[in-house]
Structure formats: structure tokens, C-alpha cells
RODO-2510 file (C-alpha; in nm, 4 decimals, decimal comma):
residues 96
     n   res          X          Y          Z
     1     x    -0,7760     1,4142    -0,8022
     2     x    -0,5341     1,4026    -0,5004
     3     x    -0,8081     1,4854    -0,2052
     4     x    -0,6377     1,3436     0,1000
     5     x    -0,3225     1,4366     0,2735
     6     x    -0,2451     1,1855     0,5629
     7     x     0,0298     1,1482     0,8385
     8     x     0,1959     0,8933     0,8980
     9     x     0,4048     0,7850     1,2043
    10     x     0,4943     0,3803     1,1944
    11     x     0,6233     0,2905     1,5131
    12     x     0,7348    -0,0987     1,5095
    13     x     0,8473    -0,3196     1,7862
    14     x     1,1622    -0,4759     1,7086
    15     x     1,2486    -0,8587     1,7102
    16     x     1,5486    -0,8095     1,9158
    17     x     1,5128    -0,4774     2,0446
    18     x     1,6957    -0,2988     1,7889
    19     x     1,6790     0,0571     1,6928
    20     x     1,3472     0,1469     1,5016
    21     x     1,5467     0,3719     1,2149
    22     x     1,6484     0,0893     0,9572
    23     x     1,2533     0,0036     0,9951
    24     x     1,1540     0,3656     0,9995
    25     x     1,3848     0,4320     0,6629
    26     x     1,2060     0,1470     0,5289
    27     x     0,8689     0,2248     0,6235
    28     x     1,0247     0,6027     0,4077
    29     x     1,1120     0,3841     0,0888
    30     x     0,7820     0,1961     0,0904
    31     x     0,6395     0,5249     0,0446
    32     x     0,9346     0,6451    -0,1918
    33     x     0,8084     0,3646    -0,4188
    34     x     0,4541     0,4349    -0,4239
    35     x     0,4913     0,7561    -0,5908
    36     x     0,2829     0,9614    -0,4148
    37     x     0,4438     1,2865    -0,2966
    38     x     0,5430     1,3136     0,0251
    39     x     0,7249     1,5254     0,2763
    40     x     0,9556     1,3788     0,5658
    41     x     0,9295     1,5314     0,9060
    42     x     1,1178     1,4493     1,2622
    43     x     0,8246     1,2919     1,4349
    44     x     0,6267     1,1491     1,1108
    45     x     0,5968     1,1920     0,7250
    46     x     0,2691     1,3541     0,5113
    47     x     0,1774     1,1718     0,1789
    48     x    -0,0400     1,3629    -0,0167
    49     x    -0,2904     1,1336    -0,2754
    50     x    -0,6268     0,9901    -0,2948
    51     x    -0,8172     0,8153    -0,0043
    52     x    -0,7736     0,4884    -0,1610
    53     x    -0,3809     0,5184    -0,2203
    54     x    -0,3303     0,6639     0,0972
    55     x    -0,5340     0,3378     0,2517
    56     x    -0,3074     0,1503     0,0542
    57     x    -0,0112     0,2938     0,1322
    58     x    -0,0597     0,1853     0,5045
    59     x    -0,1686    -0,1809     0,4076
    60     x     0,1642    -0,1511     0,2615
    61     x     0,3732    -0,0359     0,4814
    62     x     0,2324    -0,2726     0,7616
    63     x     0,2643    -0,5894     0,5223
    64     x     0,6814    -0,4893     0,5349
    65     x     0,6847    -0,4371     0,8821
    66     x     0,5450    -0,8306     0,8695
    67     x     0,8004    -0,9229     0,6054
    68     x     1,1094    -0,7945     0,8253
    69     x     0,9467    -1,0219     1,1045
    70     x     0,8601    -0,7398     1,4076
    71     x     0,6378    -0,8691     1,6594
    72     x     0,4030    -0,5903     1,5796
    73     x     0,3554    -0,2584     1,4758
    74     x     0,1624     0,0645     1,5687
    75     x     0,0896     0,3262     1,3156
    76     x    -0,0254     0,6223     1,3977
    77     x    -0,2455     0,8038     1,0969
    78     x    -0,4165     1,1269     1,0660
    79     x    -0,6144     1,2160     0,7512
    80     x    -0,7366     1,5367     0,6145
    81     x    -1,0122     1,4609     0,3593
    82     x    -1,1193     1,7863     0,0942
    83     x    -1,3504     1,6342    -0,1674
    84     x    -1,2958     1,8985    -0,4073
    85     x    -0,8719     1,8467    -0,3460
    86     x    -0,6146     1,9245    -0,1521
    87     x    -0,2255     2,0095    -0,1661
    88     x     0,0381     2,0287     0,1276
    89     x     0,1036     2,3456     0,0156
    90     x    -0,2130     2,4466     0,0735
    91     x    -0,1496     2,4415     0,4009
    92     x     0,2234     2,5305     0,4334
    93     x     0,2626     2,8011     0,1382
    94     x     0,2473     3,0938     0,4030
    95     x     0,6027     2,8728     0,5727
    96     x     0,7718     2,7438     0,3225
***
């Protein structure tokens, strides 16, 4: 049961001082590929799964950020945790 919707803004430091979208997009397909649904915002992007695939997920995304060699990496995560389940829409039927 999909009980945990969490936020996620990855914010790397670049080897050469680069721009942080090619890291960002790939930060976007690590989460593509994990099949979890997920909605992409401007400032960060909600994945919607269990606690343990959402802590995953992270691990994850921060083992890439080490593959493509930045210095380091800050990601910012917030988690909303409903034992008995929760959707995005849940939360965003009344907007969308």
C-alpha cells in the first residue's frame, strides 16, 4: 500500500561549476526509472510510494549524484506518512 508521499528537491554542487539542470534532469530519470509515480514541479518533484521505496529512492538518487563525480550534494526531503494510505490526489483533487 502506497502510504508516503515525499518531496524531493536535489540540489548538487557541480565539479566545475556548471549549471545544476543536466544533474537535476537526471536526478528526474532516476526517479522515472523507479516506477513510482511522481509529479514534477518548478522548485522540487513529489513521488508518491511506500516509506521504504521512497528511502530508497533518495539512496538512489544520491549514489548518481556520486557517479557523475559532484563534490557533494544537498537534498532537501519532506515526507507525509498516512499508515492507512495516501494519494497526491488526495491532496490536490480540489486543483487539479
Amino acid at each position: 500500500m502506497q502510504d508516503t508521499l515525499m518531496s524531493i528537491q536535489v540540489l548538487p554542487k557541480t565539479p566545475n561549476g556548471e549549471d545544476v539542470i543536466p544533474y537535476v534532469d537526471e536526478a528526474i530519470s532516476i526517479i522515472k526509472q523507479s516506477g513510482l509515480k511522481f509529479r514534477v514541479s518548478p522548485l522540487e518533484t513529489t513521488v508518491q510510494g511506500t516509506m521504504s521505496e521512497c528511502l530508497i529512492l533518495i539512496q538512489n538518487i544520491n549514489d548518481r549524484m556520486v557517479e557523475l563525480e559532484v563534490p557533494s550534494v544537498i537534498s532537501q526531503v519532506k515526507f507525509y506518512y498516512v499508515p492507512t494510505g495516501i494519494t497526491m490526489e488526495d491532496l490536490t483533487a480540489k486543483y487539479d
